[in-house]
N, C-alpha and C positions, 0 to 999 in steps of 0.2 A: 823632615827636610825634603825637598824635592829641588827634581832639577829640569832645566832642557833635555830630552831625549838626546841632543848633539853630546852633552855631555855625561857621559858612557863609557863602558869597557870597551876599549878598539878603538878610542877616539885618535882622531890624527889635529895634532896641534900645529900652526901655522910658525915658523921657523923664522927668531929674527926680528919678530913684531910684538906689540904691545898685546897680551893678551887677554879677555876678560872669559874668569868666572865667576858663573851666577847663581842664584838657586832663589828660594822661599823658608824660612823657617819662621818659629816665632818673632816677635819685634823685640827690638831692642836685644838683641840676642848677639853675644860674642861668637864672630867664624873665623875660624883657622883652619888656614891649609898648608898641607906638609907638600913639598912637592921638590924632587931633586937636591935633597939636604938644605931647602932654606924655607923659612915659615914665613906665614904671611897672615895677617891679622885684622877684619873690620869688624862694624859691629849693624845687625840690621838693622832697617828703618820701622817707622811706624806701622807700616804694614807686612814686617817679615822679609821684604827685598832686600839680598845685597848681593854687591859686586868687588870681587877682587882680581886685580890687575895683578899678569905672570909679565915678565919682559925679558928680551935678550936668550929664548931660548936656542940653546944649537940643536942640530938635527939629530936624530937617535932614536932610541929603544929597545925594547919595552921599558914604558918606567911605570912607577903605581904615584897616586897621589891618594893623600886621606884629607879628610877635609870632617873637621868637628866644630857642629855648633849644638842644638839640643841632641842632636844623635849623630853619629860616627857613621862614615861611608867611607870606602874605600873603592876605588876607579885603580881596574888594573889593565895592561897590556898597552899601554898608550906610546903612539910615537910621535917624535916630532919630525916634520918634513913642510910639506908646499899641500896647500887645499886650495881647490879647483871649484865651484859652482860651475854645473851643469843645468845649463836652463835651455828650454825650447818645446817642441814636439816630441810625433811618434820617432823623427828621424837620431835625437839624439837620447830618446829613453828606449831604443829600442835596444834589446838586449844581447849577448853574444850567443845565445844559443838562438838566434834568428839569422847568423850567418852561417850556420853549418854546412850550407850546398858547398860554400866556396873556402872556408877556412877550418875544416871540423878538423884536420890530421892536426893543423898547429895549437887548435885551441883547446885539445883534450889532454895537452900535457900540461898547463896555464898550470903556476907552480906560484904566486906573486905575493906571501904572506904581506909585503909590506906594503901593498898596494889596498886601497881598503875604500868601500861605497857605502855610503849613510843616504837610504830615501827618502826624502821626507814625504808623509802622510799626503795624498791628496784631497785636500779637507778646503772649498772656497769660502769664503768670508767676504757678505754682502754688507759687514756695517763698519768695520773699524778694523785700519789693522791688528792683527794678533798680536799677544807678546812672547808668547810660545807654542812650542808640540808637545803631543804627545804621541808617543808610538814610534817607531822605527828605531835600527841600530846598526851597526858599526858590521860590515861582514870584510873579511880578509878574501885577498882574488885567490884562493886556493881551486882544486882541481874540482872540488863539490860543491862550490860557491859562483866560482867566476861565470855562468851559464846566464847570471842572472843581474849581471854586470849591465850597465848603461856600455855596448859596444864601443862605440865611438869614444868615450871616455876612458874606458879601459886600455884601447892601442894607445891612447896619447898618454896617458899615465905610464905605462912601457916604455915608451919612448923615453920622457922623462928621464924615466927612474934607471934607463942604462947609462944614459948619459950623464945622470950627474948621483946615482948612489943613493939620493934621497926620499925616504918614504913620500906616498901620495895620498892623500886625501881628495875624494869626490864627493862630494854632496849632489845627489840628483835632484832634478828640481820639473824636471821634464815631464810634458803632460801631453800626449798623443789630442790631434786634431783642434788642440787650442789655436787662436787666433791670438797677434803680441796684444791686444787691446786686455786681454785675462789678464798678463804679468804687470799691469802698469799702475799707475797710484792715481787715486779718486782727482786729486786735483790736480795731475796732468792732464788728465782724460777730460776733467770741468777747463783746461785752457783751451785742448782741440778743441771742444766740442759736440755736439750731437749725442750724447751716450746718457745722459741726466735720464730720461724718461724709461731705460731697461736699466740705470743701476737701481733707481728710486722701486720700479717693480721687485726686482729682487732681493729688496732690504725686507720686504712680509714675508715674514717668517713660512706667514699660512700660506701664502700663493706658494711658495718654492716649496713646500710640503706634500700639499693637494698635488701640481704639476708630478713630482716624481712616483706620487700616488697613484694617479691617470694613467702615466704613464707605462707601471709596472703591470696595473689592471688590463690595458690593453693589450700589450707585450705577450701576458700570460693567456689573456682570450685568444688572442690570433695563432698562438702555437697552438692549444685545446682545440682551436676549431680545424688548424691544419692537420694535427695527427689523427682526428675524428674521423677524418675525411679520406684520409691517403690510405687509398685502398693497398698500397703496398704493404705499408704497416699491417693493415688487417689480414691479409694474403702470404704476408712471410716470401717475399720478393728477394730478403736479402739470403733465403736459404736456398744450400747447394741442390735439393731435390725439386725447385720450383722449374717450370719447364719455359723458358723465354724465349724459343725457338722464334717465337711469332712477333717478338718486338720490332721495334723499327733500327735502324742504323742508324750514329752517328760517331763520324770523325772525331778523333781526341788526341790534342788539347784541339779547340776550337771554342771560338762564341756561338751564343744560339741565336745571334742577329740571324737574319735572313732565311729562318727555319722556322715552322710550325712553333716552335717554341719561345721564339722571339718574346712576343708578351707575356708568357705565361708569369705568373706570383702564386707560388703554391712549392708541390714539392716534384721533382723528375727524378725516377731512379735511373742508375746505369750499371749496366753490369758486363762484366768480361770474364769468360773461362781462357787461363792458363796452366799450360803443363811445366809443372813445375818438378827438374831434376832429382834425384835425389838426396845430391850435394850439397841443397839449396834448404832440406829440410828439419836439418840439423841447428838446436842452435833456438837466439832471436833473429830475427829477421825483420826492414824495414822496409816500407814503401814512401815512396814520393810522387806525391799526387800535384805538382806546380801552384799555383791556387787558384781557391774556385771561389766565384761567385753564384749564391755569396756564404752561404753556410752550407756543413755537410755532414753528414753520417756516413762514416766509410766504416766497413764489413768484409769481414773475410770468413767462407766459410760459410758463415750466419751469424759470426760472433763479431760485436761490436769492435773495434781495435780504436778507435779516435771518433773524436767529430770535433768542429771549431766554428764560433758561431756568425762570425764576422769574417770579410770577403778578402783582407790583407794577408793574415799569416799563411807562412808556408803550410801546406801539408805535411807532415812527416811522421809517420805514426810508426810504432813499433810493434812487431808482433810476438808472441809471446812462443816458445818454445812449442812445436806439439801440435802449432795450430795449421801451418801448414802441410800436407800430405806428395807424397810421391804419386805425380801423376795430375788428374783434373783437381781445380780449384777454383772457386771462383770470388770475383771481387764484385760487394756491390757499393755502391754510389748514391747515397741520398740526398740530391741534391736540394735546395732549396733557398727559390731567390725572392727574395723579403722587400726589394725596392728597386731594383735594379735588373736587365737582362741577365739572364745566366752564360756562363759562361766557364771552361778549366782556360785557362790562360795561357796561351800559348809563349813558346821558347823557355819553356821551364821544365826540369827535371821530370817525367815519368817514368818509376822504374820501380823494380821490385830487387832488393840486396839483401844478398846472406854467404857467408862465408867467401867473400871474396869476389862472387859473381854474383850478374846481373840481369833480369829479364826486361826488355823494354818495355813497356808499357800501351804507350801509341797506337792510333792506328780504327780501328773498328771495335766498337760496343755495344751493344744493343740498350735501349732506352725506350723508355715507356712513363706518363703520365700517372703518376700517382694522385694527387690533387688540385685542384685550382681554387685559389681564393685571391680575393681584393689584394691591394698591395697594405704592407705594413704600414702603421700611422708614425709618421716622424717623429723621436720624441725628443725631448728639453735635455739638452746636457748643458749641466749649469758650470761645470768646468770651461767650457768656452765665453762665458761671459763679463764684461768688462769688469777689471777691480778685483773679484773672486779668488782666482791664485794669488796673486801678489798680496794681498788681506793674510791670506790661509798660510802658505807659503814660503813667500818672499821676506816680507816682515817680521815671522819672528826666527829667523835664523840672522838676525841684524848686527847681535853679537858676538858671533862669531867671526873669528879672524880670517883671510881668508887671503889668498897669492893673487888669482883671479876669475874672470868668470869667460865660460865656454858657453854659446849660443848658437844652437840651429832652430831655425823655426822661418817660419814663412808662408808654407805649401797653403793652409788655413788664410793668408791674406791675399793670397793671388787670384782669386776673382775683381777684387778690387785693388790695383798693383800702386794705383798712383794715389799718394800721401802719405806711403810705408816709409818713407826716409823721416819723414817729419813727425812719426808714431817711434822709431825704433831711436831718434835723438830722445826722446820721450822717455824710453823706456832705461836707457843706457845714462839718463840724468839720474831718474828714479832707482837705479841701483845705488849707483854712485853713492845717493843721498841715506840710501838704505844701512848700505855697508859704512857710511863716514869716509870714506876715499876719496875724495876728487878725482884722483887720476887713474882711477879702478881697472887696470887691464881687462881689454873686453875682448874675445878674440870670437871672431863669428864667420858661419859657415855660409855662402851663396850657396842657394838654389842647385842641386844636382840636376842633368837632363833628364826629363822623360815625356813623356806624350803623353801630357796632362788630359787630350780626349783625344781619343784613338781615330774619328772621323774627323777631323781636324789637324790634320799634319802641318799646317802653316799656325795653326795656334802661336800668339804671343807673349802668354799673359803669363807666364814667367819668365819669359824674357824682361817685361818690362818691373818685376818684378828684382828678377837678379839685377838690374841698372840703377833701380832704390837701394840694393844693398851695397852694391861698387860705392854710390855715392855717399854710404854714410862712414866711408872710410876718412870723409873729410873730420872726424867726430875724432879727438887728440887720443892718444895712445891707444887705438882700435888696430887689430888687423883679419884678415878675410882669408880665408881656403878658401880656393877653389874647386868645385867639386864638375864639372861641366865634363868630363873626361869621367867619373866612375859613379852616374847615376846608370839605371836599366831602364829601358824603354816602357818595359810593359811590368815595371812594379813601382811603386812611392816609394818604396822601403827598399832604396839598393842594398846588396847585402856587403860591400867591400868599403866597410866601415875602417878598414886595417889603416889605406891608403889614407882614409878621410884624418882619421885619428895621427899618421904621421906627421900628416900637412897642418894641423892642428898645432901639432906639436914644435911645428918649424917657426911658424909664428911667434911662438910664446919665447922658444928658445934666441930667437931675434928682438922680441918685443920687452921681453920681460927679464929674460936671463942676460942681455947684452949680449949677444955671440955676434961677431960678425959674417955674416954670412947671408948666401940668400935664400929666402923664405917665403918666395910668392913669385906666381907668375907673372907674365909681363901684365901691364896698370895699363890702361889707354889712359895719355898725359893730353894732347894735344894735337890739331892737325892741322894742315898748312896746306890751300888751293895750290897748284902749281901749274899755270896753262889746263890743262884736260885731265890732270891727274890730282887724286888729293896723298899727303905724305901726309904717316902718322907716325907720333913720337909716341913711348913708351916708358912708363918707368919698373925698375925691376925688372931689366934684358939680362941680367946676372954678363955670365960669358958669352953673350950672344941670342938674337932672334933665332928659330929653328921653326924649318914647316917638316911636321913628322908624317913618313908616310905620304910624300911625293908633292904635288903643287899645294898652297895654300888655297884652302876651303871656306865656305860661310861667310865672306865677306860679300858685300850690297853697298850698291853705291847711288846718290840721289842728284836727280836734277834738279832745276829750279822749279818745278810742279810739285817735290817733293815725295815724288813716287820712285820707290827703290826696287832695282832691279841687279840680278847677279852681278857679278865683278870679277876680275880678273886682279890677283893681288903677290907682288914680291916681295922678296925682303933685301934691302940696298943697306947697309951700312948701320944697320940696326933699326933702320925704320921699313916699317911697311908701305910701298906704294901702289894707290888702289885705282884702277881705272877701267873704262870701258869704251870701248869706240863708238855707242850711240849718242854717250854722255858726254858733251860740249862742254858744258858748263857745270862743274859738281858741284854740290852744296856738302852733303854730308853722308857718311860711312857709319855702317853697324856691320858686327861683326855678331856670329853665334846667335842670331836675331828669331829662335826658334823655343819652343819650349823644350822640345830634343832635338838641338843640330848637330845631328849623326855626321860625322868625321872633321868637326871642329879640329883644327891640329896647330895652331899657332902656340909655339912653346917657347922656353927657352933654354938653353945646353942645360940645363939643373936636370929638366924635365921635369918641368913646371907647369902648366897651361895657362893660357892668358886667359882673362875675366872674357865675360861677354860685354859688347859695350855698342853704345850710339852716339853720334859725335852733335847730335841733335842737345 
């Protein structure tokens, strides 16, 4: 007899609702299951399937259930409460031990046996959807576990779980750099359009074989040919007796734009001597290195401590007892940029900690050219491809019962911003249809800020991206965090998932729990010319508009050429009124009209932030 991976020791069952268990055994085969002193009894089909329906559970546990047809299983620890699908990106499978710079004191006592994350398998499917998994299981938020938690999921599950008692269930579903087009269903995607000729590629088995075959092959030559090459490597660059007097300088954090280094693709070592107290050498010890693009071998010593091979994650490596010494020490840096300029990244963490104190990091290093090669060949991830998750994925977790579904994702469709409201109706039918809900609570994240390209400060293209998501709030029982207020300039991956996850949580607890209360920043409703000024209504002013932190910011106001320029904007009576004295005649108002609009502040007394919005 076998079963869905979902259904497991640890399982969190959905509270309240009709529920189905499933499995495979022989056919025609009598199953019963025992579960909370009452039995339940079908018999399978021709081909070994069957399904029995639980209902009316209440919240609780642990409970066990056994369940016999040709052979006897027993499923222990099980609770019943509220389960959550987590769907999106990196931003909402990212994990909590990716927030440590900023929440490590709170989240190293995470204590939440009742809180529990099931991953599913990241496995695409180019022909049909699945009808199950296999692999993955059931982990409780304890203090050895919760590191590895979907962050964002985790706060809002906390949240939850103070507020009303009841176990949580998370299903992560979340697939870093996917585009929504992955999570969607073959004949959604045949109503938009355009996609037939890469699903229909990657239904051959062989093409998607070979491709990841190529790929690896390349992959593996171009590092062989870089460490062949990198005379560091061969020279022992990152050992304390090498003599670097004679390297060149450079500033750190800092990009290597505008430096001899600029183009380089290969690998640059960097190295710093620090005197290290003797208080400091007791003990582990940790360093924070910001992050670097795009990969690195970090050394201390001459002994390797970390390396990470891709350009997002934190640096944060640990050092082992012993390795560092009272007095000189030196750190080296191998860096190596694969596609992209090099660069440690500036307003990030550099520092060296142990017992309490800290050495900065900052400042002057000495650097020198290890080797130079071609840039990396781009390869095929077939996780971003249309149909693939939602086949792999989406589809056979169908039967399971579930409260609702939690969605970030976007960052992947923001080069092309406009047609995302009429993909993400798309996508939010497709579950619906998936799970059997019509009215499937969907509660979803806008776009956080940041400087999606750093030499483009006026960049839009999540602006106009977060305005497809305001809009598909028109889509019935949806609600939106806003996150415009606690993205970081210069990372994708903000790490103050805490806020994100509460704001999450205020949603659902509005949307889906009934509470009355308010649970969203102010809405742009509507606006109204008035002589030389334009007035905007709002909905969701809770007790009040608030500009935080002195005059209101980010607002832009247009003529009739339709070119918009700064604004001047108050707040009257709960509405904003936006004007400008070159502007006669307004047409129309955006507000937060940036990819990062640093000092956004339109809120409201909750301390809420308002969406970003265009009145266009």
């Amino acid at each position: 007899m076998t079963f869905s991976s979902l259904i497991s020791d640890g399982m969190v069952l959905q509270r309240n609702k009709r529920i189905a268990i499933w499995g495979k055994t022989i056919n025609s085969q009598i199953v019963e299951i025992s579960f909370l002193g009452k039995s339940y009894q079908t018999e399978s089909d021709s081909d070994g399937n069957w399904t029995i329906f639980l209902e009316d559970l209440k919240p609780g546990g642990p409970h066990q259930m056994e369940i016999i047809a040709d052979e006897k299983t027993v499923i222990n620890d099980i609770l019943i409460g509220d389960v959550w699908v987590l769907g999106g990106q990196s931003n909402m499978e990212i994990p909590v031990k990716r927030t440590l710079d900023l929440l490590e004191d709170e989240v190293k006592t995470i204590n939440h046996p009742s809180i529990r994350q099931f991953s599913v398998p990241q496995h695409p499917n180019f022909h049909a959807p699945q009808d199950d998994i296999s692999g993955g299981k059931w982990i409780p938020a304890t203090t050895t576990n919760v590191m590895d938690f979907s962050a964002a999921g985790y706060f809002f599950a906390a949240d939850l779980y103070e507020k009303y008692q009841v176990p949580i269930g998370l299903i992560l579903t979340a697939v870093g750099g996917t585009p929504i087009e992955a999570w969607m269903s073959e004949e959604t995607l045949h109503q938009v359009g355009g996609y037939e000729a890469t699903i229909e590629k990657n239904r051959n088995d062989i093409y998607v074989a070979n491709t990841k075959r190529n790929d690896e092959q390349h992959n593996d030559q171009w590092y062989k040919n870089l460490n062949e090459q990198d005379k560091g490597l061969a020279q022992g660059w990152q050992e304390v007796s090498y003599d670097a007097t004679e390297w060149q300088t450079f500033q750190v954090p800092n990009s290597w734009e505008g430096s001899e280094l600029e183009s380089i693709r290969g690998a640059v070592w960097f190295r710093k001597e620090i005197d290290v107290p003797d208080s400091m050498t007791v003990g582990k010890a940790k360093i924070k290195l910001g992050t670097i693009i795009d990969a690195d071998d970090t050394y201390i010593n001459g002994t390797q401590i970390g390396n990470t091979g891709y350009r997002y994650p934190p640096r944060r490596y640990t050092i082992q007892e012993g390795l560092l010494k009272p007095g000189k020490n030196v750190i080296a840096v191998r860096v190596i940029s694969t596609q992209n300029t090099g660069a440690f990244v500036t307003d990030m963490p550099y520092k060296l900690i142990s017992n309490g104190h800290e050495l900065d990091l900052q400042g002057s290093w000495k650097y020198r050219v290890g080797a130079v090669t071609e840039e990396q060949k781009p390869q095929t991830f077939f996780n971003t491809m249309p149909i693939g998750l939602y086949n792999g994925m989406i589809a056979p977790i169908r039967n399971y019962a579930i409260k609702g579904v939690l969605w970030y994702q976007g960052e992947s469709n923001s080069q092309q911003p406009k047609g995302y409201r009429r993909l993400f109706e798309g996508l939010v039918s497709d579950w619906r249809s998936n799970f059997n809900v019509v009215d499937l609570p969907f509660i979803f994240t806008q776009l956080a800020n940041w400087d999606a390209d750093p030499n483009n400060p006026k960049g839009t293209k999540w602006a106009e991206l977060r305005e497809e998501q305001r809009k598909g709030l028109a889509i019935t029982n949806t609600g939106m965090a806003v996150a415009i207020d606690i993205g970081e300039h210069n990372d994708l991956h903000p790490q103050n998932k805490k806020t994100l996850g509460q704001r999450l949580a205020l949603s659902a607890k509005k949307l889906v729990y009934g509470e009355d209360i308010v649970a969203s920043g102010p809405i742009y409703n509507r606006m109204k010319q008035v002589g030389s000024s334009i007035h905007l209504d709002f909905y969701h002013v809770g007790s009040g508009l608030i500009a935080q932190n002195g005059q209101l910011k980010q607002f832009e106001i247009s003529d009739v050429d339709g070119t918009f320029v700064p604004a001047n904007a108050i707040i009257k009576d709960n509405k904003v009124i936006v004007t400008n004295e070159q502007v006669e005649n307004p047409q129309h108002v955006r507000y937060a009209w940036l990819d990062n609009p640093a000092g956004a502040n339109l809120y409201n007394k909750e301390g809420l932030p308002a969406s970003p919005f265009t009145t266009e």
